[in-house]
C-alpha positions as a Markdown table, in Angstrom:
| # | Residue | x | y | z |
|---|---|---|---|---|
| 1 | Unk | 36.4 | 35.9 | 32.0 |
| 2 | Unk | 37.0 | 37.7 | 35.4 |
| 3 | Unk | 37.8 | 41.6 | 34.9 |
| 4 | Unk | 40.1 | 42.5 | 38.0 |
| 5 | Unk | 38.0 | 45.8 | 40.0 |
| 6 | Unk | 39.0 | 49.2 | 38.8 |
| 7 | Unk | 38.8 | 52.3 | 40.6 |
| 8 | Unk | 36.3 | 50.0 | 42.8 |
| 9 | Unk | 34.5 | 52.1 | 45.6 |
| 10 | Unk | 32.9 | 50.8 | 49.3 |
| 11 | Unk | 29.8 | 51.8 | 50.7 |
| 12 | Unk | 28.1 | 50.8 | 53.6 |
| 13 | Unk | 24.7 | 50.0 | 53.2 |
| 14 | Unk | 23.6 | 49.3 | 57.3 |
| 15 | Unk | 25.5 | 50.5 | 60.7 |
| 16 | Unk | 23.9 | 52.9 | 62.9 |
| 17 | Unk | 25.9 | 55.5 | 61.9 |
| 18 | Unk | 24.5 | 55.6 | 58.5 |
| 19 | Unk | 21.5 | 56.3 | 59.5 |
| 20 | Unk | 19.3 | 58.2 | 56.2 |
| 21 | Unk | 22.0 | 56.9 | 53.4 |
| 22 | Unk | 20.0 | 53.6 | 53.3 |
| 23 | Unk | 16.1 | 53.2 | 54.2 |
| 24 | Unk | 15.4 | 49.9 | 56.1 |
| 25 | Unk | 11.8 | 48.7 | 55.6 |
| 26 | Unk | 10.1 | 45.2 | 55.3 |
| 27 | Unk | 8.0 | 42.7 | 57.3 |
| 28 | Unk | 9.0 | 41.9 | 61.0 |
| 29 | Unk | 11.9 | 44.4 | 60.5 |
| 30 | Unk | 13.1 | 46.6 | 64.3 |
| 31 | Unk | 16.2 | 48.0 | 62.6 |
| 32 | Unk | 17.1 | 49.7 | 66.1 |
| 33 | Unk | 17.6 | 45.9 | 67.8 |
| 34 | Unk | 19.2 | 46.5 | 71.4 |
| 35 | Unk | 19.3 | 43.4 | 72.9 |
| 36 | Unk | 22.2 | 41.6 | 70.1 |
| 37 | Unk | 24.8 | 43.6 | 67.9 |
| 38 | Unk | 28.0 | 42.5 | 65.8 |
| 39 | Unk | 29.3 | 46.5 | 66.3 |
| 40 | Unk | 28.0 | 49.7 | 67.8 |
| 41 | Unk | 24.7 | 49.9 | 69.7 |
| 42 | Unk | 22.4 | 48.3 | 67.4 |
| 43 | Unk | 21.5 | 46.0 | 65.4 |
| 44 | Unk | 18.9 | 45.1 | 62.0 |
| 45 | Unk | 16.2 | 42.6 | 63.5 |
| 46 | Unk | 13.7 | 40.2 | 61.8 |
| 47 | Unk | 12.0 | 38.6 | 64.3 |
| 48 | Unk | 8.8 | 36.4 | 64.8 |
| 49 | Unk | 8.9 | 34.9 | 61.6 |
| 50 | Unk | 5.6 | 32.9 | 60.5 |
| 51 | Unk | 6.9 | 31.7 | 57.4 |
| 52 | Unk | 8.7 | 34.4 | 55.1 |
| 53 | Unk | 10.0 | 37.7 | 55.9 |
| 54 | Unk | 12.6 | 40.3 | 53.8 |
| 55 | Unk | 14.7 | 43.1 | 54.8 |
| 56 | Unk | 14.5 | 45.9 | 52.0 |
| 57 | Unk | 17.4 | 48.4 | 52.3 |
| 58 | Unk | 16.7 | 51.3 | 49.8 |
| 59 | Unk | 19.6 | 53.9 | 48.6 |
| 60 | Unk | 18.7 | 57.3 | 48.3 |
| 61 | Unk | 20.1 | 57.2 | 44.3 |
| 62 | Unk | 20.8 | 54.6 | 42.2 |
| 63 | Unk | 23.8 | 52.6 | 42.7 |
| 64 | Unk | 25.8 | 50.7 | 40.1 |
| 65 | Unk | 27.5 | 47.2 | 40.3 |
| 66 | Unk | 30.4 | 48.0 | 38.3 |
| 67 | Unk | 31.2 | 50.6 | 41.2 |
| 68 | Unk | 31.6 | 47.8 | 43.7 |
| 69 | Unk | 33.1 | 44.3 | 43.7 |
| 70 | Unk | 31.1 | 42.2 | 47.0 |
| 71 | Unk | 28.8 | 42.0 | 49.1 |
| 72 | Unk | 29.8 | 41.9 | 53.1 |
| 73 | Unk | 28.0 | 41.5 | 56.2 |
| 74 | Unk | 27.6 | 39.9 | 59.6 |
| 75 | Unk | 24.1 | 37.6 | 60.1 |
| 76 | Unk | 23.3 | 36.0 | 63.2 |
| 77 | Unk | 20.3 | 33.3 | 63.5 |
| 78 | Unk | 18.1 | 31.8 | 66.4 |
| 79 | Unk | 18.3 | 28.3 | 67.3 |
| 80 | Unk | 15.1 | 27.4 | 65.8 |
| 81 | Unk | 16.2 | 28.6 | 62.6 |
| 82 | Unk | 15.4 | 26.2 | 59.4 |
| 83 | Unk | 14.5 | 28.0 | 56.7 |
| 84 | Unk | 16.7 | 29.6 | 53.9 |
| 85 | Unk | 18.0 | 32.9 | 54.0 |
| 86 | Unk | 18.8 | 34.7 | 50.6 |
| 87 | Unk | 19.9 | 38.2 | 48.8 |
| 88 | Unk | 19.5 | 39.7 | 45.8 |
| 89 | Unk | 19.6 | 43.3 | 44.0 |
| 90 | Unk | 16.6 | 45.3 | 43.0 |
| 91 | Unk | 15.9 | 48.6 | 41.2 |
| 92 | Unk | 12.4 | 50.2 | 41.9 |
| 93 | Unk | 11.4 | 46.5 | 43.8 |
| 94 | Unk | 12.1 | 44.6 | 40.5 |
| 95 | Unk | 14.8 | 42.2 | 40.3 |
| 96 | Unk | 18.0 | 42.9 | 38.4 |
| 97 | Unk | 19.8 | 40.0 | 39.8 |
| 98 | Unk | 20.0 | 36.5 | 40.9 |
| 99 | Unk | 19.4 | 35.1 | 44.1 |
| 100 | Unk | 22.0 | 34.0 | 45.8 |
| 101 | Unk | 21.5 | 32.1 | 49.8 |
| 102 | Unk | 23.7 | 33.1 | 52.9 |
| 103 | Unk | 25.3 | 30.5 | 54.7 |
| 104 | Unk | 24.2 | 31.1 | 59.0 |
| 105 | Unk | 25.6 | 29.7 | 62.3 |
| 106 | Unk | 22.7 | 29.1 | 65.0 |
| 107 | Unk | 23.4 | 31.6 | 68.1 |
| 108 | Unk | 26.4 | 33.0 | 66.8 |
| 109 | Unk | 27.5 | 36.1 | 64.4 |
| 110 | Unk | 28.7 | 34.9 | 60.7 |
| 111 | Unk | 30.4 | 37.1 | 58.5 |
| 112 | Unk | 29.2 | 36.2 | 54.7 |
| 113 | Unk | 30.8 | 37.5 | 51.4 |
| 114 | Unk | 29.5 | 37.2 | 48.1 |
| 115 | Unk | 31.4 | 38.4 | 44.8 |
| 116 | Unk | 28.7 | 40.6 | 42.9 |
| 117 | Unk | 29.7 | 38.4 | 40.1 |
| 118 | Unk | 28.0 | 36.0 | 42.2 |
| 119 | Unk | 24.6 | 37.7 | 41.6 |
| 120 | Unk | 25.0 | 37.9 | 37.7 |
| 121 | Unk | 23.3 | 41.1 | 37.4 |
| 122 | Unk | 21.3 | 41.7 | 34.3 |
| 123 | Unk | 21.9 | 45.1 | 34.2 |
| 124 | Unk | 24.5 | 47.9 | 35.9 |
| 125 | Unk | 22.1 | 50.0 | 38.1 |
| 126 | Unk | 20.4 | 49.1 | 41.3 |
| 127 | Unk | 18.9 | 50.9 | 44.1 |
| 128 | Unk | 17.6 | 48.3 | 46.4 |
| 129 | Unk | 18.7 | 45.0 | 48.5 |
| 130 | Unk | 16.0 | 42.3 | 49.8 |
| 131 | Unk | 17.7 | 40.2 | 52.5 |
| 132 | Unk | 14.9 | 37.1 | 52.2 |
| 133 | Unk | 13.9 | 33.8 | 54.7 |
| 134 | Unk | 11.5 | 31.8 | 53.8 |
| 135 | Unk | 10.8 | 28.0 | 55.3 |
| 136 | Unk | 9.4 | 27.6 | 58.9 |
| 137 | Unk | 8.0 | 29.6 | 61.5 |
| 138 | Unk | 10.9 | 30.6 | 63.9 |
| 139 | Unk | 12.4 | 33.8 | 66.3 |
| 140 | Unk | 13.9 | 35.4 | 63.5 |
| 141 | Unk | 17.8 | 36.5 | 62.5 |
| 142 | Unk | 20.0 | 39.7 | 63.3 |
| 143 | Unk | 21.8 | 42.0 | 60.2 |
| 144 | Unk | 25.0 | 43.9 | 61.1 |
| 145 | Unk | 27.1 | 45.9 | 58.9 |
| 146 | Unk | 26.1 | 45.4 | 55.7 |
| 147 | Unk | 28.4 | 46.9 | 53.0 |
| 148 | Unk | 29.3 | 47.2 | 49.2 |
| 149 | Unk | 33.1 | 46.4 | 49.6 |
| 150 | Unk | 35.9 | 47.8 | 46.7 |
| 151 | Unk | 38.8 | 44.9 | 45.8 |
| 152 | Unk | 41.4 | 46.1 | 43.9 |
| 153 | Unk | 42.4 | 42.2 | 43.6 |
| 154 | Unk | 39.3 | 40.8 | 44.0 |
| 155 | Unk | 36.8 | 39.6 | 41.1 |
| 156 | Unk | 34.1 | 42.4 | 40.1 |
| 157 | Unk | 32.3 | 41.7 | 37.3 |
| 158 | Unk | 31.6 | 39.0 | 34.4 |
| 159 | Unk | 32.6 | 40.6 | 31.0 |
| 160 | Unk | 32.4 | 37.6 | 28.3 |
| 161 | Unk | 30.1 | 38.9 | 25.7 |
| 162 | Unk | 31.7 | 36.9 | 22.6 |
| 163 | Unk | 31.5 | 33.4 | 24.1 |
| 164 | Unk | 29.2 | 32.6 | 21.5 |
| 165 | Unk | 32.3 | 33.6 | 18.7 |
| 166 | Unk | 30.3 | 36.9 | 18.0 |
| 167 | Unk | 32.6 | 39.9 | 17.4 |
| 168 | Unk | 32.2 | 42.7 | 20.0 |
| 169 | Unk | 33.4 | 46.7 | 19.3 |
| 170 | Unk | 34.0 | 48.6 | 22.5 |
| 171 | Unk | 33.8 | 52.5 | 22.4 |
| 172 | Unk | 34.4 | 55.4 | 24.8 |
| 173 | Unk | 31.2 | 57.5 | 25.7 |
| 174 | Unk | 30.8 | 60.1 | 28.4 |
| 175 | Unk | 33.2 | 58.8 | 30.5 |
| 176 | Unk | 32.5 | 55.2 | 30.0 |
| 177 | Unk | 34.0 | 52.0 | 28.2 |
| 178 | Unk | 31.2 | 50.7 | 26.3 |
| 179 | Unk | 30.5 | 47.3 | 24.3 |
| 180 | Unk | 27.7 | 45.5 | 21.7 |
| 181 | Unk | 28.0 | 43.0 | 19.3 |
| 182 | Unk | 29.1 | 44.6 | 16.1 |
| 183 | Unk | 25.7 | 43.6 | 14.2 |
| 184 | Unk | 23.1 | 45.2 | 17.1 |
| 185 | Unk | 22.3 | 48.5 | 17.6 |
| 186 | Unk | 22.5 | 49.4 | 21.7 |
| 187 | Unk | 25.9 | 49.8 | 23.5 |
| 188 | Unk | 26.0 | 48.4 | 27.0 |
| 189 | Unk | 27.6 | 50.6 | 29.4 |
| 190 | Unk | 31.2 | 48.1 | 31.0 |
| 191 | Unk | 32.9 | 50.3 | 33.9 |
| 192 | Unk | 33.4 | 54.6 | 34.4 |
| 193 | Unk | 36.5 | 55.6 | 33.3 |
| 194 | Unk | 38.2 | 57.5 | 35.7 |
| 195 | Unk | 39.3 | 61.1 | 34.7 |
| 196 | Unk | 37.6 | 60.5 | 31.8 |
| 197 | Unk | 37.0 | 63.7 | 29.5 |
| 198 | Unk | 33.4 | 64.4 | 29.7 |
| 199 | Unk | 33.7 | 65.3 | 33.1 |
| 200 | Unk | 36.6 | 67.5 | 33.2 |
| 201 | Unk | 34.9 | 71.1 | 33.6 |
| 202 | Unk | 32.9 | 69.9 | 36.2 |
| 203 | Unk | 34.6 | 69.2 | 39.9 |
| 204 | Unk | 33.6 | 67.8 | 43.0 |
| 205 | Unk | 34.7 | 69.1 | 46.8 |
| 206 | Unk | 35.0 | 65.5 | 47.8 |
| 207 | Unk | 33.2 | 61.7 | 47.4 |
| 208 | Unk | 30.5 | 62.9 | 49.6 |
| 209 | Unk | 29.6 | 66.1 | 47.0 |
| 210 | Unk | 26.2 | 64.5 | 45.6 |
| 211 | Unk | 26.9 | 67.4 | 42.6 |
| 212 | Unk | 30.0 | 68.2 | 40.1 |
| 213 | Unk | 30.2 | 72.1 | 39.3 |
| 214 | Unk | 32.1 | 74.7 | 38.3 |
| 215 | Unk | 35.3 | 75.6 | 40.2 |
| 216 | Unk | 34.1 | 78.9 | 40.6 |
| 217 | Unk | 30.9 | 77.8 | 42.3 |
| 218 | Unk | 33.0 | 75.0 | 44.8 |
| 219 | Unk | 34.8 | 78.0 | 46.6 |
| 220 | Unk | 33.6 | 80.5 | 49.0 |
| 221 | Unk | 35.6 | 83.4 | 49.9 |
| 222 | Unk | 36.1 | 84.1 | 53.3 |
| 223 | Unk | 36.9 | 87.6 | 55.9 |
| 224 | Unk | 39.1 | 89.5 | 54.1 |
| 225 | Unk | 39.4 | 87.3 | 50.9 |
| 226 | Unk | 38.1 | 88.1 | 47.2 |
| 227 | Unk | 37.7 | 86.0 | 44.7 |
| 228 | Unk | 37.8 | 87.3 | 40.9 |
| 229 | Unk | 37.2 | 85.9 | 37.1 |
| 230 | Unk | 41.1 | 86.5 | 35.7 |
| 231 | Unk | 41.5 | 88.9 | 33.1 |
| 232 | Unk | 44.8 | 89.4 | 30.6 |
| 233 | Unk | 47.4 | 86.5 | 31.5 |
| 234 | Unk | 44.9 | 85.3 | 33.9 |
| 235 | Unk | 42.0 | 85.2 | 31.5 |
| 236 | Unk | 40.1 | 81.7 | 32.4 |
| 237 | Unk | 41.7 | 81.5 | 35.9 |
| 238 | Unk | 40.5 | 82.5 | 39.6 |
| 239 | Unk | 42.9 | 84.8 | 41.1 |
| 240 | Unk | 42.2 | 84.4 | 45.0 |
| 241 | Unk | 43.7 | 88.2 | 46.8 |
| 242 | Unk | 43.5 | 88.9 | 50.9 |
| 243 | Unk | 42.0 | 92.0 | 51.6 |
| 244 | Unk | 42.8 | 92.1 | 55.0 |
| 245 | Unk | 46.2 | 92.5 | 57.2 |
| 246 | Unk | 46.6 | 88.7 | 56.9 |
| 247 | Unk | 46.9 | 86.4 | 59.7 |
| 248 | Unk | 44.0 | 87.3 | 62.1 |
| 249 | Unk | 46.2 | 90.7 | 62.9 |
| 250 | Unk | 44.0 | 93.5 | 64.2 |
| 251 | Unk | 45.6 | 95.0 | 66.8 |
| 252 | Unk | 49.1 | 96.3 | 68.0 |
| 253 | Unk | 50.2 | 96.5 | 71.4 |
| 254 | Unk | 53.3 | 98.3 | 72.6 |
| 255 | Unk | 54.7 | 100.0 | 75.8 |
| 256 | Unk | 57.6 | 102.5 | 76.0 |
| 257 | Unk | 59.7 | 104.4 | 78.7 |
| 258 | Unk | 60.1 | 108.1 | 77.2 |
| 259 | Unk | 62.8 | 109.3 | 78.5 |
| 260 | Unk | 63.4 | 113.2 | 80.4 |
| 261 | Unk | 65.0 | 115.9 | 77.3 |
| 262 | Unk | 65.2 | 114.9 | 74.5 |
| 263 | Unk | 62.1 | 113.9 | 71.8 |
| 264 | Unk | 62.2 | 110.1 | 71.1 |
| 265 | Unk | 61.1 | 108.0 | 68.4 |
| 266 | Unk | 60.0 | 104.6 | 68.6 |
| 267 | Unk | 59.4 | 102.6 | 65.3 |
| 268 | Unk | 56.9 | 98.7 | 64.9 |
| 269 | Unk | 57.7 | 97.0 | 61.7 |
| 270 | Unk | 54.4 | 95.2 | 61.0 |
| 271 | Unk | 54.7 | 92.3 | 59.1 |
| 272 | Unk | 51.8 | 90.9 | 57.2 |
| 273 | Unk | 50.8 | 89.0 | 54.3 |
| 274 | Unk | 49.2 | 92.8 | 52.8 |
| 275 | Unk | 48.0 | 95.6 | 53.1 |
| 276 | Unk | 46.5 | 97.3 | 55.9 |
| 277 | Unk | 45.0 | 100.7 | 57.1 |
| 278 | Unk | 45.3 | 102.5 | 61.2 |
| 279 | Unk | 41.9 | 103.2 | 61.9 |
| 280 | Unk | 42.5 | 104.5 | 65.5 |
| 281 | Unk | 44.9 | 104.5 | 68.5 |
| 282 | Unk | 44.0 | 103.8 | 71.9 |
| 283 | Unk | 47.0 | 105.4 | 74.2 |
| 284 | Unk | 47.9 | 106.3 | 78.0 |
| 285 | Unk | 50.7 | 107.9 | 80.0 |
| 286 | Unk | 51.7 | 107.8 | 83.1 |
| 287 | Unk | 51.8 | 111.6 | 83.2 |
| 288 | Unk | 50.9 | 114.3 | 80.4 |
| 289 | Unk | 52.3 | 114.3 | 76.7 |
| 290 | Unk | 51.6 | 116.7 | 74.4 |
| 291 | Unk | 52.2 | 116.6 | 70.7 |
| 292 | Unk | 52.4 | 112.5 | 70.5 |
| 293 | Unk | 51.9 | 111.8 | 66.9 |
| 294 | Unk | 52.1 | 108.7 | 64.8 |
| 295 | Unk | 53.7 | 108.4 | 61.4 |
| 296 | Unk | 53.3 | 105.4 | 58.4 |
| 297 | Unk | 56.8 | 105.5 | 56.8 |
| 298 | Unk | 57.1 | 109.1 | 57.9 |
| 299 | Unk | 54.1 | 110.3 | 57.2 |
| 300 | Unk | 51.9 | 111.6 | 59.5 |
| 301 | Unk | 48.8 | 109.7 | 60.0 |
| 302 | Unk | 45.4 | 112.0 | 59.7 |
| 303 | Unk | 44.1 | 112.5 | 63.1 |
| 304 | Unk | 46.8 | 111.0 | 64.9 |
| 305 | Unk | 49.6 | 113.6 | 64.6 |
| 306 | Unk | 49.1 | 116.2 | 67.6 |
| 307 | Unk | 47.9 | 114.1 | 70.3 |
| 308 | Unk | 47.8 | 114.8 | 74.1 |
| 309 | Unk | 48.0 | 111.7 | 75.9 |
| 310 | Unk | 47.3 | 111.6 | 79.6 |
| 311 | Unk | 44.6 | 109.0 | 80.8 |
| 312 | Unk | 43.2 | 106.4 | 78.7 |
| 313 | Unk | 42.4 | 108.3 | 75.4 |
| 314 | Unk | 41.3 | 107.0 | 71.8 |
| 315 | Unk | 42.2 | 108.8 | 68.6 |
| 316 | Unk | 40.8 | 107.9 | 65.7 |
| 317 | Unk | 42.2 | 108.2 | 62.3 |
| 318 | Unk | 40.6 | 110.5 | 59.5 |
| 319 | Unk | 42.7 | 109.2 | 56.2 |
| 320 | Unk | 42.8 | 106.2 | 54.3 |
| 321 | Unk | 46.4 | 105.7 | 55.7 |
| 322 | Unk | 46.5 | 102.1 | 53.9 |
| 323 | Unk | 50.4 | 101.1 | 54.2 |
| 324 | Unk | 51.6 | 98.3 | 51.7 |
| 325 | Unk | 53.4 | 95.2 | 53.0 |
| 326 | Unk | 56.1 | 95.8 | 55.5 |
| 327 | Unk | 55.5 | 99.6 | 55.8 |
| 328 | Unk | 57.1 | 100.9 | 59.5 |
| 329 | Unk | 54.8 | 102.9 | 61.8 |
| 330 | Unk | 56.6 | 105.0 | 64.0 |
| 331 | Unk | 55.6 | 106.8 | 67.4 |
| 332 | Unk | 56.7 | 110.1 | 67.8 |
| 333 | Unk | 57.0 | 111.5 | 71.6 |
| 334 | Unk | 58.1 | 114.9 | 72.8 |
| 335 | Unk | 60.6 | 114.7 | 75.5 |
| 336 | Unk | 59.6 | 115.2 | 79.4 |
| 337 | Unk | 60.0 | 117.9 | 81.0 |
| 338 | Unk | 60.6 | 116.5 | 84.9 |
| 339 | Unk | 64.2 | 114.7 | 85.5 |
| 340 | Unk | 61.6 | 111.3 | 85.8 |
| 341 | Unk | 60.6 | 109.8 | 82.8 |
| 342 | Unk | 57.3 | 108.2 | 81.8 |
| 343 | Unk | 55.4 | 105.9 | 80.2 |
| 344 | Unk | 53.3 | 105.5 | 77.1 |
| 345 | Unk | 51.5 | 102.4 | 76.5 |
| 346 | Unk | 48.6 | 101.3 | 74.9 |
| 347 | Unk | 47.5 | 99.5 | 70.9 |
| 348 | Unk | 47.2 | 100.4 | 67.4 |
| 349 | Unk | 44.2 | 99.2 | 66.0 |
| 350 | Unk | 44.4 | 98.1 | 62.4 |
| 351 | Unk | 41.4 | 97.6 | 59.8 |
């Protein structure tokens, strides 16, 4: 019987832009072909064939059929083509499949597809697939975008192990559906279960994560983020804090017109995602002020409470100062003397 393809996955096996996924080796094999392509830039070339010639494309870690459902590609052959061309599955260059030939079109590009079924592997892994001619010498054939295709629809793989009237027993074993005849010994490995529970400490950042770890050892805290092992209600948990002002703030700028009499207060409500700490002011006037100060929620700031701005001056703060979410700093200026008033302007630099 036909099982329909679970959780079935695609990968492409040869298109310049997988270059290093797949190795491409063999006899008579340019797999950098200019001159023809199906898509891209390039295409796989065996040319000048005497007699035989194969195409090897070699995975960089085992692959499994269950994972996949067919095989796809584009082949184009030469004129004087009239030999047979033909595929099959290989792990370590030994043959864990059938052969199975690919229909061609002379001078033209011919999509094939073959159900894996098709190949009626003799076992689940695989890590190699020889593309094969063999019959008369002729100019050769092109290879374009070869792939493992997923089919949700589509047939996968042959699963009819009692069609001899045996009994079969199927089991569950690190995260696979398994199956033997109920008098042997060795379980056969069917499909991966997805989600299954042997894997379920272990994560992954995405398909292209070639490891599963810890959760702990996936994230990377970045500028003005900690990371932390949970304790109490958060035992077993990551508890993710910002240790910075939030947002990419760092700097306030303002600019005021103080007013002749009369001291004058102006207040900035800063609003970030926490805490943060005044390390410095950088202020000017347009004329001379004496006794500028800067308060956090009405308290004076260390080192920026008696300050006589005139030109370009920077102050920098000698307390901790670290105000809590939403905290108001307010600018203190003395009134001016002259009937014309003045300006202050200049930032607040936060750390």
């Amino acid at each position: 019987m036909r099982s329909l393809g679970l959780m079935k996955t695609s990968r492409m096996i040869y298109d310049e832009h997988t270059e290093g996924e797949w190795e491409v080796t063999g006899t008579c094999v340019n797999p950098e072909y200019d001159e023809e392509m199906y898509s891209g830039d390039v295409s796989c070339a065996v040319l000048d064939i005497e007699d035989t010639a194969e195409v090897i494309f070699t995975a960089g870690e085992t692959e499994g059929f269950h994972k996949h459902s067919m095989l796809s590609g584009y082949i184009y052959t030469f004129d004087d083509a009239t030999g047979i061309i033909s595929a099959g599955f290989y792990l370590d260059d030994e043959l864990v499949s059938g052969i199975v030939q690919i229909a061609t079109e002379k001078n033209a590009w011919k999509q094939f597809e073959i159900y894996l079924e098709d190949f009626s592997p003799k076992s689940n892994d695989f890590n190699q697939l020889k593309i094969s001619y063999s019959g008369l010498a002729h100019d050769g054939f092109l290879l374009d975008y070869i792939k493992l295709e997923k089919s949700i629809a589509s047939p996968a793989m042959v699963f009819n192990p009692a069609k001899d009237g045996r009994e079969v027993e199927l089991r569950e074993s690190d995260n696979w559906l398994e199956w033997r005849y109920v008098d042997e010994e060795n379980w056969t490995q069917l499909y991966e279960i997805p989600g299954g529970t042997a894997t379920d400490e272990l994560v992954k950042y995405d398909e292209g994560d070639p490891t599963a770890g810890y959760l702990s050892e996936k994230i990377i805290a970045g500028e003005n983020i900690s990371i932390d092992e949970g304790t109490e209600e958060n035992e077993n948990k990551l508890v993710i804090s910002s240790t910075g002002c939030g947002a990419g703030l760092s700097e306030i700028s303002f600019e005021f017109c103080v007013q002749a009499g009369e001291a004058q207060t102006f207040d900035i409500d800063i609003y970030v995602t926490s805490g943060y700490t005044i390390s410095k002011a950088i202020l000017e006037s347009d004329g001379t002020l004496e006794g500028v100060s800067i308060d956090i929620d009405s308290t004076p700031v260390d080192g920026l409470d008696d300050m006589e701005v005139s030109t370009v001056d920077v102050f920098s703060a000698t307390n901790n100062n670290v105000a809590g979410i939403g905290k108001r700093v307010t600018i203190n200026t003395p009134g001016v003397d002259s009937d014309t008033p003045t300006v202050i302007r200049g930032k607040i630099v936060l750390a």
